[in-house]
C-alpha positions as CSV (number, residue, x, y, z in Angstrom):
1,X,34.9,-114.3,-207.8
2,X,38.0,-112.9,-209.2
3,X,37.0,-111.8,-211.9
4,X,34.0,-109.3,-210.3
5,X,36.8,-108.3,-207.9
6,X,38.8,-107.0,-210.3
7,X,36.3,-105.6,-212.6
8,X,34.9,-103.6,-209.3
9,X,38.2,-102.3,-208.4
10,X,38.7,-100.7,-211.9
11,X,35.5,-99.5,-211.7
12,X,36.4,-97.7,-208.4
13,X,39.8,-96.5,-209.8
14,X,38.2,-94.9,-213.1
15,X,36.2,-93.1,-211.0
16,X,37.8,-88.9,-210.2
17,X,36.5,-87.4,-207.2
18,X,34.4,-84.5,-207.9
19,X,34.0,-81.3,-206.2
20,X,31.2,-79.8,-204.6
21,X,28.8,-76.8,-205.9
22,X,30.3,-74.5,-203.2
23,X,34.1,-75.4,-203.4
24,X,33.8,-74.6,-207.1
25,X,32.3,-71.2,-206.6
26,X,34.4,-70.2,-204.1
27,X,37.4,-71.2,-206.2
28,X,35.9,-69.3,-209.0
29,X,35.3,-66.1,-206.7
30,X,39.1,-66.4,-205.4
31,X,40.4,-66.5,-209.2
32,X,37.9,-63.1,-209.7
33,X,39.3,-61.4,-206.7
34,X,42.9,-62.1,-207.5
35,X,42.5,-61.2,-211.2
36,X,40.6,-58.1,-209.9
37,X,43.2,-57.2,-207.6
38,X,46.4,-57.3,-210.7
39,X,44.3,-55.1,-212.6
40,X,43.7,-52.8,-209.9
41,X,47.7,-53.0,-208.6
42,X,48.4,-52.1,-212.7
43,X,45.8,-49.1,-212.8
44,X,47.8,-47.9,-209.5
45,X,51.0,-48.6,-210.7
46,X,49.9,-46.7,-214.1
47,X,48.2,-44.6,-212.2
48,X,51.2,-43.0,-209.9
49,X,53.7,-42.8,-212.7
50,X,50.8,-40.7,-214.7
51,X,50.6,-38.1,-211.4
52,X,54.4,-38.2,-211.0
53,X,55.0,-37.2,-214.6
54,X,52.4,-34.1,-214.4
55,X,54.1,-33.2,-211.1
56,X,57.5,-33.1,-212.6
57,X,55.7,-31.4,-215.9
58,X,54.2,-28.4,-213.9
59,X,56.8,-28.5,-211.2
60,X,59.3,-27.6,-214.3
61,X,57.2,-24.8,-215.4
62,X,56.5,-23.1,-212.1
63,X,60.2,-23.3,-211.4
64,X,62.1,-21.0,-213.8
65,X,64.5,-18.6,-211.9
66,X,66.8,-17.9,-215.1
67,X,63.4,-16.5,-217.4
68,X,65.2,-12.7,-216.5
69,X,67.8,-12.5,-220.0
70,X,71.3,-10.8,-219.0
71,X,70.2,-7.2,-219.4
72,X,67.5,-7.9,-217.3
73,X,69.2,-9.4,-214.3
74,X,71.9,-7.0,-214.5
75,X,69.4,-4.1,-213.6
76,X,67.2,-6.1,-211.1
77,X,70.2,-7.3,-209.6
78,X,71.9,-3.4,-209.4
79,X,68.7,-2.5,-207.5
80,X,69.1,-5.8,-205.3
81,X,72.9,-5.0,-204.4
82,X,71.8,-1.4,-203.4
83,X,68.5,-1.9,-201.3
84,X,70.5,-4.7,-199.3
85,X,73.4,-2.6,-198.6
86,X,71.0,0.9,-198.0
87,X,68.7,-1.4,-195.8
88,X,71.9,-2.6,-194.0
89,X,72.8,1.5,-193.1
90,X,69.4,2.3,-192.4
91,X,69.8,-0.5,-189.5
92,X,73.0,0.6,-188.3
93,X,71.8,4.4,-188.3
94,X,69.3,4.0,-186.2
95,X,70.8,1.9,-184.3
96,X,73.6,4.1,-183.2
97,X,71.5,7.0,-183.0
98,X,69.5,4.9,-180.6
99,X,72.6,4.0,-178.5
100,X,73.9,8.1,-178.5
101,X,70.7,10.0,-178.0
102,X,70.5,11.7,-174.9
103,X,68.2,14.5,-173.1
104,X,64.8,14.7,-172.4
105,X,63.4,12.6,-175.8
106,X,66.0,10.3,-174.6
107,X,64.0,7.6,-174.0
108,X,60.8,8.2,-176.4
109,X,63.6,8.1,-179.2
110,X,65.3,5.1,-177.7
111,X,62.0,3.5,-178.0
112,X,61.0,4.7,-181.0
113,X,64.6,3.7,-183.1
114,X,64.0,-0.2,-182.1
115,X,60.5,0.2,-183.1
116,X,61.6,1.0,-186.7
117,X,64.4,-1.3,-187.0
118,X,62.0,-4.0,-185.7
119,X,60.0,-3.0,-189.3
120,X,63.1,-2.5,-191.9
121,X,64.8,-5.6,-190.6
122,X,63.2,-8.3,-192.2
123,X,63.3,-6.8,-195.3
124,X,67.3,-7.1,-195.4
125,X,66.9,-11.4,-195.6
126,X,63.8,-11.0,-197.8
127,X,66.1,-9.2,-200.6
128,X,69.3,-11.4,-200.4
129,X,67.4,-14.5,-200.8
130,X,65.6,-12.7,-203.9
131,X,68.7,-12.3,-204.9
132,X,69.9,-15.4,-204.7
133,X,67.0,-16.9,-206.3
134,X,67.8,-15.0,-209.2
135,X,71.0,-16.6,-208.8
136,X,73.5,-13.5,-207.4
137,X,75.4,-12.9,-204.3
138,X,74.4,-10.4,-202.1
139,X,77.0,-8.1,-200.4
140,X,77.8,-8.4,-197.0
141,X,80.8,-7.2,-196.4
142,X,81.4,-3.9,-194.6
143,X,83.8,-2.0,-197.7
144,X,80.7,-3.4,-200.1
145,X,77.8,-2.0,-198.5
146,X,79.7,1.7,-198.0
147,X,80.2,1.1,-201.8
148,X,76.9,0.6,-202.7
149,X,75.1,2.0,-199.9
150,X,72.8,5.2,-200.9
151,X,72.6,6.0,-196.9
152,X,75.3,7.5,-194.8
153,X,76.1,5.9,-191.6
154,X,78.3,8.8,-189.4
155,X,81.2,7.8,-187.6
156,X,80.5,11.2,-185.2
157,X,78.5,11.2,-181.9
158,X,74.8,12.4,-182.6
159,X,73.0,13.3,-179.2
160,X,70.6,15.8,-180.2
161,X,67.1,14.7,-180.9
162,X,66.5,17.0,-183.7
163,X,69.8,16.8,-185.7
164,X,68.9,13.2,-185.5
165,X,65.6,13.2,-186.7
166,X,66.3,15.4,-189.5
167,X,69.1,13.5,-190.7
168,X,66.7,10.7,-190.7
169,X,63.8,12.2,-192.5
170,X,66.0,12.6,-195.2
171,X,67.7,9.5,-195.5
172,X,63.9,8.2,-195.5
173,X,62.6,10.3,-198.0
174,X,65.6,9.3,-200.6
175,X,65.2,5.7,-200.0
176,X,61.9,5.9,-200.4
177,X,61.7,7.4,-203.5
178,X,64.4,5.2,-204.7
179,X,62.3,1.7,-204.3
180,X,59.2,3.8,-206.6
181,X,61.3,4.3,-209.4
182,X,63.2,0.3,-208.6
183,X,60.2,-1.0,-208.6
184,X,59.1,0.5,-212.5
185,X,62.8,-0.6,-213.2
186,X,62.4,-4.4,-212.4
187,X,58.9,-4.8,-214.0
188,X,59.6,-3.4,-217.3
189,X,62.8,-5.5,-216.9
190,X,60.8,-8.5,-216.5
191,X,60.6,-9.6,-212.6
192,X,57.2,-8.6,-210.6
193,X,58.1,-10.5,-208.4
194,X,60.6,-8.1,-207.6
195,X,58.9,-5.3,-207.9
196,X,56.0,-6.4,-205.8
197,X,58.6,-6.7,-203.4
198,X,59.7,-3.1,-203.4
199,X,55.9,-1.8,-203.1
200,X,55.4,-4.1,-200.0
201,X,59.1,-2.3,-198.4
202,X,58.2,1.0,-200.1
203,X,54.9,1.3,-197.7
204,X,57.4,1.1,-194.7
205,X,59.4,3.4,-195.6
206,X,56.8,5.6,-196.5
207,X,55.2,4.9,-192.9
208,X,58.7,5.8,-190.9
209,X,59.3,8.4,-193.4
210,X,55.8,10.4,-192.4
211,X,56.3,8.9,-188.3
212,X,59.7,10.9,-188.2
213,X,58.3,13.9,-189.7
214,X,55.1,13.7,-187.3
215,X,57.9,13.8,-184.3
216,X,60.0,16.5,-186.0
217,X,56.5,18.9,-186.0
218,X,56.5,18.4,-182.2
219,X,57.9,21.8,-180.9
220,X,59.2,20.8,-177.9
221,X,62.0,19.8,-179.7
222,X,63.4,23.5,-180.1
């Protein structure tokens, strides 16, 4: 009796329990999944640094604001310095000649001088920050802008509508002209940017240019 005891009882012990069919596939399927899974968190991984290195690649060539060579940025610059500071005038022209007109085209004139600040002004901050991109400092202050300044701002009292106008027409006409031959400068100096810039200002000045003269031809005004 013993002896059967014992030899039962290693049978029994000798004996590993055994898994079922569908533990062992679904341990099989986890091990899939999670291998799946690294390969896919690698390709990621691999993945983003491959998109962050084009980024930075065509990030670095999109990004150049030295490709002007001295020379170059020396003239675009020049022109820079000078719109800014002629823009600046143009600004404070009309607007004192809106604050001392007087008589009966007081108040279509009054009007009308807002109305074409309202279109020169942003042009001011649109050619500073070219500027600076091309990495100069615009001028600012009131002794630099007289010096570079290609329109006269008068220290007189202006009333009359015609004196005012004609002054004006002129000062529009020059500065005109001035951004078509700045903006042949700057492209064969290497910057379009710049000189699509000028066309885009040039058709405003163009447009207050031929709106003065269209109030000048109004014969009332003798």
């Amino acid at each position: 009796m013993t002896k059967g005891r014992k030899k039962s009882e290693t049978s029994t012990a000798s004996k590993k329990p055994t898994k079922s069919r569908a533990a062992a596939r679904d341990e099989q399927d986890t091990d899939v999944i999670a291998a799946g899974t690294t390969n896919d968190l690698a390709e990621n991984e691999s993945g983003t640094q491959t998109d962050a290195a084009h980024m930075q690649e065509a990030f670095s060539q999109l990004v150049d604001h030295n490709y002007l060579d001295e020379n170059g940025f020396n003239q675009v610059a020049e022109t820079l310095q000078r719109n800014i500071a002629t823009t600046i005038s143009l600004y404070l022209k009309l607007k004192k000649f809106h604050w001392d007109i007087r008589g009966r085209f007081f108040r279509e004139l009054h009007i009308a001088y807002d109305e074409f600040i309202a279109e020169i002004f942003p042009s001011i901050d649109e050619q500073a920050e070219r500027l600076v991109m091309l990495g100069g400092s615009p001028v600012a202050s009131p002794a630099e802008i007289a010096r570079y300044s290609a329109v006269e701002v008068p220290s007189e009292t202006i009333r009359d509508a015609r004196t005012q106008l004609q002054q004006l027409l002129a000062d529009f006409t020059r500065v005109a002209r001035s951004y078509r031959d700045d903006s042949q400068t700057v492209d064969e100096a290497g910057d379009p940017a710049t000189a699509d810039m000028y066309n885009g200002i040039l058709h405003v000045m163009d447009k207050t240019r031929w709106m003065i003269q269209a109030m000048l031809d109004d014969g009332r005004l003798d």
